[in-house]
C-alpha positions in Angstrom: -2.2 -22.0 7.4 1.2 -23.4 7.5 4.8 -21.8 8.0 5.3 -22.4 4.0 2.3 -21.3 2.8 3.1 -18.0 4.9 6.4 -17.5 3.8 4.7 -17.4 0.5 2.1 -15.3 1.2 4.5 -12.7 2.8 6.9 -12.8 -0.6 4.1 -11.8 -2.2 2.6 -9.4 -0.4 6.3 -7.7 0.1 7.0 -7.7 -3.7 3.3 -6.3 -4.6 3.0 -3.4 -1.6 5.1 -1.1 -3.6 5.2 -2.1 -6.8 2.0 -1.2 -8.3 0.0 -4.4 -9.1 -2.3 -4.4 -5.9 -0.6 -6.5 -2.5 -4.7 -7.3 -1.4 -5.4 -8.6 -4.7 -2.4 -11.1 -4.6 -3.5 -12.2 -1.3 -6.7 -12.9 -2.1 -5.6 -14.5 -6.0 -2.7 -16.8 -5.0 -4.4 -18.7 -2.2 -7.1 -19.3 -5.4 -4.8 -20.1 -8.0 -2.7 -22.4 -5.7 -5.9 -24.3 -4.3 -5.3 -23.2 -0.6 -8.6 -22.7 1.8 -7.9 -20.6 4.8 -10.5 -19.4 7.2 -12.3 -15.9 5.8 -11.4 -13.7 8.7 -8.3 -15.4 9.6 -7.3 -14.9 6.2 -8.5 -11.1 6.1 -6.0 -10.8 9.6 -2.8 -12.4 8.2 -3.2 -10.0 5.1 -3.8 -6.9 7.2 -1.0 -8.2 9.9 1.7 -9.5 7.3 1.6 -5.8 6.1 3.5 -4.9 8.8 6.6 -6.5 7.0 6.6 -3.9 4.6 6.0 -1.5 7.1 8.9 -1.7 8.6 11.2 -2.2 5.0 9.7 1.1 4.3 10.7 2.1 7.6 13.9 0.8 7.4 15.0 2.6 4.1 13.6 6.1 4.3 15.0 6.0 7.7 17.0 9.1 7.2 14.3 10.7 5.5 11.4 10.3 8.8 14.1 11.1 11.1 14.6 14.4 9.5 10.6 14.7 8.7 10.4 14.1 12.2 12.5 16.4 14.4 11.3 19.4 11.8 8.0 18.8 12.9 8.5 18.2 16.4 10.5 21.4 16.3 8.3 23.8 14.3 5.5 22.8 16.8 7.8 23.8 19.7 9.4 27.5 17.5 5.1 27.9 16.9 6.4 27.9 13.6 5.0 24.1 12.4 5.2 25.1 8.6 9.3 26.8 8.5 10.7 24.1 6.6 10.1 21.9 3.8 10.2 18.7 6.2 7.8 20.0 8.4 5.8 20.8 6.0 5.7 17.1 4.8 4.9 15.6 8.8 1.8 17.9 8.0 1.0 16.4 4.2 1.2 13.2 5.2 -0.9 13.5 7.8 -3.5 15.3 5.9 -2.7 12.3 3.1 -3.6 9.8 5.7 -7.0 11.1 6.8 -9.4 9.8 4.3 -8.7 6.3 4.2 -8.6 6.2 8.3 -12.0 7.8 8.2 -13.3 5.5 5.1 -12.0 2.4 6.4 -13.8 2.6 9.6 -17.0 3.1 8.2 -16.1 0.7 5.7 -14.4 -2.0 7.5 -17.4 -5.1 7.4 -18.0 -3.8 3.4 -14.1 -3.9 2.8 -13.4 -7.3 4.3 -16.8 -9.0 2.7 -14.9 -7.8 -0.7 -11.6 -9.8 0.1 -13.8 -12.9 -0.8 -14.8 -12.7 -4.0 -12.1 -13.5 -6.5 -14.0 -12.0 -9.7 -14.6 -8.9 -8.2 -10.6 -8.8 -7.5 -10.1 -9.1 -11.2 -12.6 -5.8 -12.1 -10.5 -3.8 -9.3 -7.4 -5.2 -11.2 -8.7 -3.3 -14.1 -9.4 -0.4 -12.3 -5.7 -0.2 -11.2 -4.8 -0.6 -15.2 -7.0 2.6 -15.7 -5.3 4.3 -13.0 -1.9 4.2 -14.3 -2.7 4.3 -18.2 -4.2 7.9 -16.7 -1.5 8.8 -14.6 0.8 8.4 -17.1 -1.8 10.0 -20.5 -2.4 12.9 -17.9 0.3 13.8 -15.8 3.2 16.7 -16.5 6.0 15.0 -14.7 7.5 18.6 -13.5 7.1 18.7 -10.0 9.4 17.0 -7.1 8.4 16.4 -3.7 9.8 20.0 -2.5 6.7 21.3 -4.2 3.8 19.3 -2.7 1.4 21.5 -1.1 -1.5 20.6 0.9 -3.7 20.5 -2.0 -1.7 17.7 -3.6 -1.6 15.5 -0.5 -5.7 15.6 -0.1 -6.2 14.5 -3.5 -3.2 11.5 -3.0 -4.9 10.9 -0.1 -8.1 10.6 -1.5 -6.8 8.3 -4.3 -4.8 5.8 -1.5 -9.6 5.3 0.0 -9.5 3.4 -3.4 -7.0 0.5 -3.0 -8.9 -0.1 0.4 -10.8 -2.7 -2.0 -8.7 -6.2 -3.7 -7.0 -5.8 -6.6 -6.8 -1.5 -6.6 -3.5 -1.2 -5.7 -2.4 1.4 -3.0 0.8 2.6 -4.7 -0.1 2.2 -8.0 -3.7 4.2 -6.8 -1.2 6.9 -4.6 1.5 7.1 -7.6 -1.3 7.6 -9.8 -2.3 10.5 -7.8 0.4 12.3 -7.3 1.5 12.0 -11.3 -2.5 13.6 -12.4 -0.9 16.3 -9.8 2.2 16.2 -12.4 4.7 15.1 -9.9 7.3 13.1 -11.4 7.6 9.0 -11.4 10.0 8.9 -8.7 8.7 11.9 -6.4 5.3 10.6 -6.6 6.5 7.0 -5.7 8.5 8.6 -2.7 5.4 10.3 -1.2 3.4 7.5 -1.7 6.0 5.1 0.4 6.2 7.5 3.0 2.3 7.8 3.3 2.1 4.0 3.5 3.2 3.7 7.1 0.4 5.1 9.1 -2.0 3.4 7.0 -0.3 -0.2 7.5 0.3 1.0 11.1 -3.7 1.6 11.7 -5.0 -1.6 9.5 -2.0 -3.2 11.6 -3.7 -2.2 15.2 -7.1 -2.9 14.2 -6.1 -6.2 12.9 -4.5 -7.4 16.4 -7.4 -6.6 18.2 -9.4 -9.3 16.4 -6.1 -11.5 16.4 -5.9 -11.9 19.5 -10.1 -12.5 19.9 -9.4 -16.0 17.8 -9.6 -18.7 19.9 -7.0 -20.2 18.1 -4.5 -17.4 18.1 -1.8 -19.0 19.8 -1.5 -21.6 16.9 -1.5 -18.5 14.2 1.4 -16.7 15.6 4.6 -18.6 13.7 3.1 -18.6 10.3 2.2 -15.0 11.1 5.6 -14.8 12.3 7.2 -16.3 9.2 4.9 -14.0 6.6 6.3 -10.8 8.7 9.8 -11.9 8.1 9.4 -12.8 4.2 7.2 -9.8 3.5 9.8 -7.7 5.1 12.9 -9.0 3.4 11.1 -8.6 -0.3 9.3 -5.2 0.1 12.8 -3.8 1.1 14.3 -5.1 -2.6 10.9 -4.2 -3.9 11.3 -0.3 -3.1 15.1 -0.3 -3.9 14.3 -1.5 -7.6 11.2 0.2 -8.0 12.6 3.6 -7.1 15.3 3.2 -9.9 13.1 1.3 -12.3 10.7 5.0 -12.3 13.3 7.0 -12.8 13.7 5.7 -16.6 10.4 4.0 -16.9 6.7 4.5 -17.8 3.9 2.7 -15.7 2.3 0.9 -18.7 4.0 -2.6 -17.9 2.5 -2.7 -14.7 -1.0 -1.3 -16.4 -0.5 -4.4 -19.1 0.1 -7.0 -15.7 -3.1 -6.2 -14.5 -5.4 -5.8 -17.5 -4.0 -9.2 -18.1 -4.4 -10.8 -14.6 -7.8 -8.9 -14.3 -9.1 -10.1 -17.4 -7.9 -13.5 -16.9 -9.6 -13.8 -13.3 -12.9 -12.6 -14.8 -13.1 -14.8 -17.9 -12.3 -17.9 -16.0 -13.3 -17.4 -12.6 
């Protein structure tokens, strides 16, 4: 893999994390479309590891947001009060949010990766993210904020996110999906599915680097990896600004219409 074809790989992947057209299913589409042959499990590790460029633009923008998260649930643990406030409260939910997709993707992992190389079974999952936001938006109420997620709410999200562990379901168009059928509005459920994102990309990250560094060739994969990290953080930063406004006046069905179309396309033509 070279620096450019990187670079490339991490725009994409930064622009498709959050905005809900499946990151995986780019990753796995692109190098196809564009005639690029990489290495099947070095491949599978530059997609897991070039995530961590959007972990860190998520990181990086609701920086306020986990610091507060953060000290309220440091400090209801200390008080023996861990559930006081409404952002201690949310350390909980998102942990809770994260638990089925670490438990799924461990048993899953050889089934998971195996996936990552079929193109035509990217294009079904494509479709299956189409359905997911049609139904999000047929189904949901749209009258709750984040303020009134209970634990209830971040199970079933969580359960939702175990889907886009597969190409082409996309993880915040699966999350966002799940929080709206739990009638939380656009931008609230887009919020708490950003925020639930970074111990997932921080686990698939860790896991990742332990067969990185197995590669015998690992030294010679660092500066592309390097250069995917950098582009994927830089557009998944713009990608949350504008997707966070775009909700707030906008339905999901143009992103349900990308991937019927994409997902179609890829099975029809192969």
């Amino acid at each position: 893999m070279s620096v450019f074809q990187a670079v490339i790989l991490g725009i994409v992947q930064g622009l498709t994390e959050f905005i809900p057209v499946s990151s995986s299913g780019h990753l796995v589409l692109v190098p196809h479309v564009l005639g690029w042959r990489f290495d099947q499990s070095q491949a599978f590790i530059f997609d897991v590891l070039v995530q961590w460029g959007t972990l860190f633009a998520v990181i990086v923008y609701f920086r306020h947001d986990l610091k507060e998260i953060a000290q309220a649930f440091i400090r209801g643990l200390f008080m023996r009060q861990p559930f006081a406030t409404e952002d201690a409260r949310m350390g909980w939910y998102l942990i809770i949010a994260t638990i089925p997709a670490v438990v799924v993707g461990l048993l899953a992992k050889d089934l998971v990766e195996s996936a990552f190389a079929s193109a035509r079974a990217t294009g079904f999952f494509l479709l299956v993210t189409a359905a997911l936001l049609v139904v999000a938006e047929l189904v949901g109420k749209r009258n709750r904020s984040t303020g009134q997620i209970n634990w209830r709410d971040a199970l079933w999200i969580g359960c939702s996110q175990v889907l886009a562990l597969l190409p082409g379901v996309s993880r915040s168009g699966s999350t966002i999906a799940g929080g709206m059928t739990r009638n939380l509005d656009r931008s609230s459920a887009a919020r708490f599915s950003f925020l639930m994102s970074i111990p997932v990309l921080f686990g698939a990250g860790v896991l990742a680097c332990k067969d990185l560094f197995a590669m015998p060739t690992a030294d010679h994969f660092l500066l592309p990896l390097a250069a995917g990290f950098l582009a994927a953080l830089v557009s998944g930063y713009a990608a949350i600004r504008w997707l966070i406004a775009y909700l707030g006046k906008h339905s999901l069905y143009v992103f349900a219409g990308y991937c019927l179309l994409i997902g179609l396309a890829i099975i029809f033509t192969g």
